[in-house]
Structure formats: structure tokens, C-alpha cells
C-alpha positions in Angstrom: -10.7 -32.4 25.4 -8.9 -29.1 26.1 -6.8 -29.6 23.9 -9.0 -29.9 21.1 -10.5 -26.5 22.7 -7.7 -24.6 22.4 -6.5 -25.8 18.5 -10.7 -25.1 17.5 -10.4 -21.8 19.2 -6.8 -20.7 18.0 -7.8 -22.2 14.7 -10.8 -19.4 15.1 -9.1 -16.6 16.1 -6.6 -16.7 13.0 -9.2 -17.1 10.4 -11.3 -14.0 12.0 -7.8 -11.9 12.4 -7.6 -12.7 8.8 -11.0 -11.8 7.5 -10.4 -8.4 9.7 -7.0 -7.6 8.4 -8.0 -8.3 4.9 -12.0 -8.2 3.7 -11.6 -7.8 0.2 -11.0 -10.3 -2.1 -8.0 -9.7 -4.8 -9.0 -8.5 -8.3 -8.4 -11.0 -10.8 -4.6 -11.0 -12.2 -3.8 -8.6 -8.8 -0.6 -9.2 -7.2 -1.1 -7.4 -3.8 -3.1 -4.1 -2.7 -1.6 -1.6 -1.0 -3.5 0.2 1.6 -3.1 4.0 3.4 -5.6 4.4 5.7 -4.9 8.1 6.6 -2.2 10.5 5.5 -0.9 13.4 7.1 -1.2 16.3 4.6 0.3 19.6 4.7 1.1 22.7 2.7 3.5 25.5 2.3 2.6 28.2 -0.2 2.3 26.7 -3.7 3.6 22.8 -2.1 1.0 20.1 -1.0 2.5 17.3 0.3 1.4 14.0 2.3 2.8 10.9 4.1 1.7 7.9 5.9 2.4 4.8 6.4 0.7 1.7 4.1 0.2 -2.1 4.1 1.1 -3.7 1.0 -0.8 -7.4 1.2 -0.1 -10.1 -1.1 -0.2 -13.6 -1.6 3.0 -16.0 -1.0 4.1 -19.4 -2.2 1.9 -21.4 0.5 -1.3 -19.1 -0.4 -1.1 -17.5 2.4 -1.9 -13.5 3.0 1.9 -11.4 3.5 1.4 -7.7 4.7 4.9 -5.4 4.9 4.9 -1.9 6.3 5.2 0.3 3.0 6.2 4.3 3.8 4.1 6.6 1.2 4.7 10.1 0.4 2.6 12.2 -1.9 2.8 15.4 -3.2 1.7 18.0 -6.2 1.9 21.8 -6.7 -1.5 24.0 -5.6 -3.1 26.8 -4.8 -1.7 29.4 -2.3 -1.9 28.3 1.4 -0.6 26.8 4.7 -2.5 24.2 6.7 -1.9 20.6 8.3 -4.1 18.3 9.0 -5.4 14.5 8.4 -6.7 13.4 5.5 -7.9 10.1 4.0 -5.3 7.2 2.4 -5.2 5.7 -0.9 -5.4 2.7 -2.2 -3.4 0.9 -4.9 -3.7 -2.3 -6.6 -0.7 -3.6 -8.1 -1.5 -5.4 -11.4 2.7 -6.3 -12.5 4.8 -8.7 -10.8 7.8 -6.0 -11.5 6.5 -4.1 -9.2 5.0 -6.6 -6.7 8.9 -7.7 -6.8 10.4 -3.7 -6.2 8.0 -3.3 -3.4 9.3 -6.4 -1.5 12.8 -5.8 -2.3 11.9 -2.8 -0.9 12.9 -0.3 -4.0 12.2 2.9 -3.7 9.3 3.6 -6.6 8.7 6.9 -8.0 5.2 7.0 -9.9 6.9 8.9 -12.6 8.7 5.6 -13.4 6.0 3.3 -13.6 2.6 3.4 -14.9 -0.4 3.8 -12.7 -3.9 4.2 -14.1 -6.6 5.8 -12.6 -9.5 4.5 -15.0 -11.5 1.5 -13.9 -11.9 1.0 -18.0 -8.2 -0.1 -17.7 -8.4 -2.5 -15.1 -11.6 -4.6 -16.8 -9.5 -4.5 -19.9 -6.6 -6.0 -18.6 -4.6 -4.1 -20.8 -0.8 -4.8 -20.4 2.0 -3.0 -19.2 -0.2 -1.4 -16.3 2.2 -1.6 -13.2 -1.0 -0.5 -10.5 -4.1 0.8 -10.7 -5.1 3.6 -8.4 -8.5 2.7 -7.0 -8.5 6.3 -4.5 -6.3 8.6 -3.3 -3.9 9.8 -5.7 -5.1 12.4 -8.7 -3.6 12.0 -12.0 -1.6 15.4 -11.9 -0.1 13.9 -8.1 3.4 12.6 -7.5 4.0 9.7 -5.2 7.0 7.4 -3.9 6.4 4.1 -2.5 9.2 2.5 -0.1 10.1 6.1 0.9 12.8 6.6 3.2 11.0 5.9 6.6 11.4 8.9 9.3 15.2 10.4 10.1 15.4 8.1 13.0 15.4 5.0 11.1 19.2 6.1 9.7 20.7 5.7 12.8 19.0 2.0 13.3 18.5 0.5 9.6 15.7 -0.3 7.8 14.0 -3.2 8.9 10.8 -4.5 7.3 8.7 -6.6 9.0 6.6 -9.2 7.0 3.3 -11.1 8.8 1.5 -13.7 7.4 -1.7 -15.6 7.9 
């Protein structure tokens, strides 16, 4: 009887961490979504830069949910200034399975080499050759790089990516 307790309960407990870690549903033709929850922004005279660190979450071969750490910087020219401070994430939905591939093998990708839309009209249209579609976060006139180099510190030690699944 305890037994049967503890697989009922465990069997509980992964299904809520699941529904907690991951509450939307993929778009249809998605291949994973990549989440920031919060960037640290700052900016030096004319540069505006951010960073943070993202989940990209996809499906594997046994349908089950995969999240990897994914490093994100962003960053665009602007107005005069100097500040730091915390701003929100973005949020990316990857649409090709070129680029669901690059960020597992854990490529370094530059926004200026693959295209990103911003328009929802894209996205309903399934139009082809759209590598992600940028649901918030990220302007049109930004540049951002995916799989960037994690902080100095990681040089000495590798690069390790850690992959969990449910």
C-alpha cells in the first residue's frame, strides 16, 4: 500500500513540476520556445546592451519536454545615457528545425544570420523560411546572440550544458 503511495504521489509531483515549468502549449509547427525571464540591461553613452540567461524547451524523441540553459545577449545603438538596471526577458519561438538543431549543438547564433520576425501575421501564415518568431522582447532595429559565450569564468572550466527532461 505504500508503495502504491509513493509511485501515485511521485507520479504527481512530476506532472505538476511539469505543468509549472512549462504552461503554454507549443504553437502549431513550433520546435521549442525559448524563454528570458529578466535581463540585466545597461548603457554607456550611445550603447544599450542586455544579458541574461534563457530556457530553450523542446520536445524529444520520447515526447517528452527538454529545457537547456541558453546564454542571451542583446544589444542596439540609443540615445545618450548611463544606467543599469533589470529589465524584462524575451521570448522566442523557434519555427525551423535548423535552428532548433544550432541551439542544441550549442552554435553560437547571431540574429543577423537568421531570420526572426516580429509580426504575428507571419506566424498564422506559416510562411517558410522563418527560423523564430519573436513573441516580446527584442525590437526589430535590436541585435541579439543566442548560445553566447557564458560568463569569463566558464573558460577556465568548459562549457557544459545541462539538459532536464520530464
Amino acid at each position: 500500500m505504500m508503495r502504491l503511495r509513493l509511485v501515485l504521489l511521485s507520479l504527481f509531483c512530476s506532472t505538476a513540476w511539469g505543468e509549472i515549468s512549462m504552461p503554454h502549449d507549443f504553437p502549431s509547427g513550433a520546435k521549442g520556445i525559448l524563454s528570458v525571464e529578466k535581463m540585466t540591461e545597461g548603457q554607456f553613452f550611445w550603447l544599450r546592451g542586455r544579458v541574461g540567461e534563457g530556457r530553450y524547451t523542446r520536445f524529444d524523441e520520447l515526447g517528452r519536454h527538454c529545457s537547456y540553459e541558453i546564454p542571451v545577449v542583446a544589444g542596439a545603438m540609443a540615445d545618450a545615457g548611463f544606467s543599469v538596471n533589470t529589465v524584462s526577458g524575451m521570448f522566442v519561438i523557434v519555427m525551423s528545425q535548423r535552428l532548433n538543431d544550432a541551439l542544441l549543438a550549442g552554435e553560437r547564433i547571431s540574429s543577423t544570420n537568421w531570420r526572426f520576425s516580429v509580426s504575428s501575421n507571419e506566424l498564422s501564415s506559416s510562411k517558410q523560411g522563418i527560423d523564430g518568431y519573436i513573441v516580446e522582447g527584442a525590437s526589430p532595429d535590436e541585435y541579439f546572440i543566442l548560445n553566447s559565450k557564458r560568463r569569463w569564468i566558464s573558460w577556465l572550466g568548459g562549457d557544459k550544458r545541462s539538459e532536464t527532461c520530464w
